[in-house]
N, C-alpha and C positions, 0 to 999 in steps of 0.2 A: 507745540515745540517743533522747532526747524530739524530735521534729521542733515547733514552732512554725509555726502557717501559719496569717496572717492573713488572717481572712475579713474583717474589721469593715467597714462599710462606709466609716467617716468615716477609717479609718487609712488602707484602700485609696483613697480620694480624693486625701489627702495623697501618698501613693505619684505616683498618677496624674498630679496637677499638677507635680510635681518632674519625673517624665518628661518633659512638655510645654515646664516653662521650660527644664529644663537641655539639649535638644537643640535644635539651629538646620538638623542640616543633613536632606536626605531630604524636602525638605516640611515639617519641621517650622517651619521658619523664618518659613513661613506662617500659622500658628497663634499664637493670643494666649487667654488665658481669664479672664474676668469674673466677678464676683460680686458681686450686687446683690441679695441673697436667694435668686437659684439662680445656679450654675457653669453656665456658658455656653463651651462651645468658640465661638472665631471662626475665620473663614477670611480671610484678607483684611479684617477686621472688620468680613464678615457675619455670623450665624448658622451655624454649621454642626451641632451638637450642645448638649444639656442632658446636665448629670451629676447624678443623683441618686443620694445613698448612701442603704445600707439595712440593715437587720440582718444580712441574708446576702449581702453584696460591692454593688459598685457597678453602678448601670443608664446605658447610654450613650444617649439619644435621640436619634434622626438626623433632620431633616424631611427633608434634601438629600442627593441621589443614594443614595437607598434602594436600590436595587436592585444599586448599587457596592456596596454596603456588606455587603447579604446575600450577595453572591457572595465578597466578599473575608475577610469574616468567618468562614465554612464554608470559607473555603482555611487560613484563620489558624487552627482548631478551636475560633471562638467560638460561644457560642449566641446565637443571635440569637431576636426576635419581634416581629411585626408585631400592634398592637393599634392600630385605627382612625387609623392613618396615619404616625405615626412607627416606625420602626425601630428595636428597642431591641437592647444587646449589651449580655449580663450580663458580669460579670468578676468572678468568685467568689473572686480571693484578689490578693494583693500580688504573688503570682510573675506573674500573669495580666496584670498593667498592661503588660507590655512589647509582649506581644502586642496588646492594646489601643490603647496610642501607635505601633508600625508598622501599625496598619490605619488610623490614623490619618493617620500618614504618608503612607502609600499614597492614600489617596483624595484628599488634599492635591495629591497632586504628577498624580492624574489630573484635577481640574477644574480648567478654565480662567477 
């Protein structure tokens, strides 16, 4: 049996937003997302992340509580990377969005 495992990034986005609107509860209820030429996670609607898709899965940038993020994402088995000040978290396939939206969660339901 052929497995299918989407890497694309614009399908994985698509994934990723359907997580975000179809759950309310854990934090997510917190979160809203934007698109005005980029996909903007809010919190509260402030900023809290950027999503960019890419040819090989999607990038999450964090400006806010970077350091939650990197902790929580090495608990979650995300790869994370810091490039001149945002926190990025790849998410290499569509099964990976879930893991994605509970870190998402997660840091949701830690800042006040």
């Amino acid at each position: 049996m052929v497995e299918d495992r989407i890497t694309d990034g614009e399908r994985i986005a698509e994934v990723f937003r359907a997580e975000i609107a179809g759950r309310e509860t854990g934090g997510l209820d917190r979160l809203s997302i934007t698109e005005d030429g980029t996909t903007t996670v809010l919190l509260d609607g402030a900023p809290l992340a950027t999503v960019e898709p890419g040819e090989n899965g999607l990038e999450i940038r964090f400006q806010r509580a970077k350091e939650m993020v990197r902790t929580t994402a090495g608990d979650a088995g995300l790869e994370t990377r810091s490039e001149n000040g945002p926190v990025t978290i790849v998410v290499e396939s569509a099964a990976a969005t879930k893991r994605a939206t509970d870190l998402l969660a997660t840091i949701a339901e830690r800042i006040e």
